[in-house]
Every structure is written in C-alpha cells, then in structure tokens.
ZADRENLUM-6738 format. One record per atom (N, C-alpha, C): atom name; residue number from 1; residue in one letter; x, y, z. Coordinates in steps of 0.2 Angstrom, whole numbers, plus 5000, padded with zeros to 4 digits. Layout:
REM ZADRENLUM-6738
+-------+-----+--------+------+------+------+
| atome | num | residu |   px |   py |   pz |
+-------+-----+--------+------+------+------+
|    CA | NUM |      A |    X |    Y |    Z |
...
+-------+-----+--------+------+------+------+
//
This chain:
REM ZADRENLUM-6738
+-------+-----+--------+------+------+------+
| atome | num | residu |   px |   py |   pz |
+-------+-----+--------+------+------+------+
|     N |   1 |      X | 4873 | 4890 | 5101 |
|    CA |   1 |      X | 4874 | 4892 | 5094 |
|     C |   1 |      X | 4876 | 4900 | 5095 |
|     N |   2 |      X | 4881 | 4901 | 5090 |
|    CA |   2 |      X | 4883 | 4908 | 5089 |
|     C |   2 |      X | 4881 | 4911 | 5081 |
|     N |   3 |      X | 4879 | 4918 | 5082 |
|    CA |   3 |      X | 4876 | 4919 | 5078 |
|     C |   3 |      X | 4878 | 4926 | 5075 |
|     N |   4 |      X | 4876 | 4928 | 5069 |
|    CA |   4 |      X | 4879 | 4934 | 5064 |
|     C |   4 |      X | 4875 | 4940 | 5065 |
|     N |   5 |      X | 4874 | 4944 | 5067 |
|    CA |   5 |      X | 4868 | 4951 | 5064 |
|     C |   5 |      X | 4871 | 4955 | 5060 |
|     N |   6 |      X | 4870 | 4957 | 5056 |
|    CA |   6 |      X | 4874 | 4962 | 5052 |
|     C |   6 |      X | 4870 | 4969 | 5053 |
|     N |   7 |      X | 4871 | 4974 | 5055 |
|    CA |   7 |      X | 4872 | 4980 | 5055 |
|     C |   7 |      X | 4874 | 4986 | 5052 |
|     N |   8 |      X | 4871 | 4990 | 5050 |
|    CA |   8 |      X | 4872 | 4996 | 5047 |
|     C |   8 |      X | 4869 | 5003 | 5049 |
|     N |   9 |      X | 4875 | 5007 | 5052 |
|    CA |   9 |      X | 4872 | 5014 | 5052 |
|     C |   9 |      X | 4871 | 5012 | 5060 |
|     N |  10 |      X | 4875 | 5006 | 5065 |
|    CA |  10 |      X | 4875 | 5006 | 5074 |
|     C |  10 |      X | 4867 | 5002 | 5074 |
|     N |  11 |      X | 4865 | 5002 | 5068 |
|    CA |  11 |      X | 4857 | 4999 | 5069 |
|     C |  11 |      X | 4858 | 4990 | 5066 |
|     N |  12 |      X | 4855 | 4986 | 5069 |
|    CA |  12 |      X | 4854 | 4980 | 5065 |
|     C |  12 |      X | 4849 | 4980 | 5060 |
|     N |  13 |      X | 4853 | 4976 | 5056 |
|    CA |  13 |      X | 4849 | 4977 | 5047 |
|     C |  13 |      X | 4850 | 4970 | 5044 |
|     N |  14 |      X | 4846 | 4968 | 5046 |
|    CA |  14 |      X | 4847 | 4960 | 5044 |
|     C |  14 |      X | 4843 | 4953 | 5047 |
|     N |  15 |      X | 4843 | 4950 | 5045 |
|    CA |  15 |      X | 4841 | 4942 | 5048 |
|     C |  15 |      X | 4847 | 4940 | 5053 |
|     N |  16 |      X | 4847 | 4937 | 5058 |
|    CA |  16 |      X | 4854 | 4934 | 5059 |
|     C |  16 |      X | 4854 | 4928 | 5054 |
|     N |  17 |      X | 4860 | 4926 | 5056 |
|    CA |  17 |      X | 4865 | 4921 | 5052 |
|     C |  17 |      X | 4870 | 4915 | 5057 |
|     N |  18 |      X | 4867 | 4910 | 5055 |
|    CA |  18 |      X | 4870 | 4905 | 5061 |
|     C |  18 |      X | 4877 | 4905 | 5058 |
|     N |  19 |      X | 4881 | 4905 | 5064 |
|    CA |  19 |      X | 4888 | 4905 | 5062 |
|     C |  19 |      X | 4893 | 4897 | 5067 |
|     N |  20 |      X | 4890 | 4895 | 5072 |
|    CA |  20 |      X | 4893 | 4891 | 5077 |
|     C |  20 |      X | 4885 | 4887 | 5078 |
|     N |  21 |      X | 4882 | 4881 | 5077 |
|    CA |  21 |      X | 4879 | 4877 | 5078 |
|     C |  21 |      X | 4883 | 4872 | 5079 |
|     N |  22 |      X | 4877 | 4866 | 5084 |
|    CA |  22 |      X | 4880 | 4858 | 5083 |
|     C |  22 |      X | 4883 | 4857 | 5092 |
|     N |  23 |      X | 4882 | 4861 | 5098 |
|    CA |  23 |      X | 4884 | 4861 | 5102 |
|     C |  23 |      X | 4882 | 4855 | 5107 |
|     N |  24 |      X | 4879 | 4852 | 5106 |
|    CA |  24 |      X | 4874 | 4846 | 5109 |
|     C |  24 |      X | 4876 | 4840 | 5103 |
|     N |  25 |      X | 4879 | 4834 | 5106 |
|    CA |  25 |      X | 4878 | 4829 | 5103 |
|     C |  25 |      X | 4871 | 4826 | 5102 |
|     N |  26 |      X | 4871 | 4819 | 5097 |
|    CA |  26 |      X | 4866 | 4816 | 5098 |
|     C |  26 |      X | 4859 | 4814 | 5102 |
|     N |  27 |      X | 4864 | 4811 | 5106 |
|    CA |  27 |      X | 4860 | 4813 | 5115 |
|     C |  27 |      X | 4860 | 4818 | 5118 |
|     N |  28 |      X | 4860 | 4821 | 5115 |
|    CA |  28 |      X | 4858 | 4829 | 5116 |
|     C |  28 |      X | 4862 | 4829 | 5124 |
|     N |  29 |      X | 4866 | 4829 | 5125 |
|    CA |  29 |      X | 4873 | 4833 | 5130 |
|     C |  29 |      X | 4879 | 4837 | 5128 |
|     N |  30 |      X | 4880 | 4842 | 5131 |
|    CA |  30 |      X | 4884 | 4844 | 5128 |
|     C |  30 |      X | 4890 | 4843 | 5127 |
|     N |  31 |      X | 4894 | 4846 | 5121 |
|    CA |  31 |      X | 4901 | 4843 | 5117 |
|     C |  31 |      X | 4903 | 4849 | 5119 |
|     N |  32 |      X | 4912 | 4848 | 5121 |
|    CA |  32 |      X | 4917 | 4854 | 5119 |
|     C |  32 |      X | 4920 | 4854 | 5112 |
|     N |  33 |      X | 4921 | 4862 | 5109 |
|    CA |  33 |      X | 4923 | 4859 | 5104 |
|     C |  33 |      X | 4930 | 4865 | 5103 |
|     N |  34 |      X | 4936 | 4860 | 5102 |
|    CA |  34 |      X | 4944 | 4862 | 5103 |
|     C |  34 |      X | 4946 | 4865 | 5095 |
|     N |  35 |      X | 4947 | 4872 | 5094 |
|    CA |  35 |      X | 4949 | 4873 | 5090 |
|     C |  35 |      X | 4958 | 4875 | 5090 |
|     N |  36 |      X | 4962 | 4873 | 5094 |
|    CA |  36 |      X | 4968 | 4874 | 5094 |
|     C |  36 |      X | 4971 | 4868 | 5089 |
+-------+-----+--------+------+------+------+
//
C-alpha cells in the first residue's frame, strides 16, 4: 500500500491517505501492477 501524509510547516499534519492499495490478489499473492 502507498500512502499520502500531508504536511505543514516540515511537520506532518494530517491522517494519512491511502493512495496505492490492492497489491495482493484474491489469494492473497502478490500482483504486479503495469502502468505504462
């Protein structure tokens, strides 16, 4: 999972934010995923 922290002032200020889930199929192995 990739994830967001938003920041203010060099300090974090925020909840993160999932930005990249889903990395594991079903059966839970992992997937590559091609953005070209």
């Amino acid at each position: 999972k990739v994830v967001f922290v938003p920041f203010s002032g060099g300090k974090p200020n925020g909840a993160p934010v999932d930005v990249l889930t889903g990395f594991l199929n079903k059966d839970e192995k992992w997937i590559e995923i091609d953005f070209s």
